[in-house]
C-alpha positions as CSV (number, residue, x, y, z in Angstrom):
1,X,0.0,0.0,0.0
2,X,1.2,3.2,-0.7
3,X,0.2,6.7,1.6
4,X,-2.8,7.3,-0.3
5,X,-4.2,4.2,0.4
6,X,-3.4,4.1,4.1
7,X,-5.3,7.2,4.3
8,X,-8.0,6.0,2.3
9,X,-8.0,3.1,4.7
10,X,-8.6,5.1,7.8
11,X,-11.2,7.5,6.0
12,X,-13.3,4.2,5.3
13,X,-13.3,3.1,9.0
14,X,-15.2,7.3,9.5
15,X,-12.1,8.1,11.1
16,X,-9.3,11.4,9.7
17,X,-5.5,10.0,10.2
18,X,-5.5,13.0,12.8
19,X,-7.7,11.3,15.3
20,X,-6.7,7.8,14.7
21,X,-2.7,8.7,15.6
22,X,-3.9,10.5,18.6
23,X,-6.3,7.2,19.7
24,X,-2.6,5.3,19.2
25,X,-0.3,7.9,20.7
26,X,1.9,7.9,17.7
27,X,2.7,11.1,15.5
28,X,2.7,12.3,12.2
29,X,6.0,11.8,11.4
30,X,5.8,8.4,12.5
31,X,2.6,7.9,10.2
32,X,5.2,9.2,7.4
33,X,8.4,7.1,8.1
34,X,5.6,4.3,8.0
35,X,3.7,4.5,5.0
36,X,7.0,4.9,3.3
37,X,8.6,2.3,5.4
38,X,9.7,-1.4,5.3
39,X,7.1,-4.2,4.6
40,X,7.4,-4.9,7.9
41,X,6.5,-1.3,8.9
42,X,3.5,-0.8,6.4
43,X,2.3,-4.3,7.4
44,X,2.3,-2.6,11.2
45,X,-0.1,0.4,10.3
46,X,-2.3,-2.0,8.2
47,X,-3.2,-4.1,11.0
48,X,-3.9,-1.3,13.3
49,X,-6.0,0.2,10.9
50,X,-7.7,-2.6,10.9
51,X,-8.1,-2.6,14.7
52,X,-9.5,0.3,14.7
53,X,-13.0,0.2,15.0
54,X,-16.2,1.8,12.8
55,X,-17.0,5.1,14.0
56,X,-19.5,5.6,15.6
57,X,-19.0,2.0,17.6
């Protein structure tokens, strides 16, 4: 996945990438070093995005 996507990702779940870093304490830059990262990295922020639950849960 590439940054666009991520975001996408999190959009889809009625969350902005603003308010789902803060729910995991984590910053902007490291949402950048991430979606740029290693597999390893990217394959990190996919499965917290997918732990992150519909809004409005």
């Amino acid at each position: 996945m590439n940054k666009k996507q991520f975001t996408a990702s999190i959009h889809l779940k009625g969350w902005s990438v603003e308010d789902a870093l803060s729910r995991w304490g984590r910053s902007q830059d490291w949402y950048h070093r991430n979606t740029n990262g290693t597999e390893k990295q990217k394959q990190r922020l996919e499965d917290m995005i997918k732990g992150l639950p519909e809004q409005g849960e």
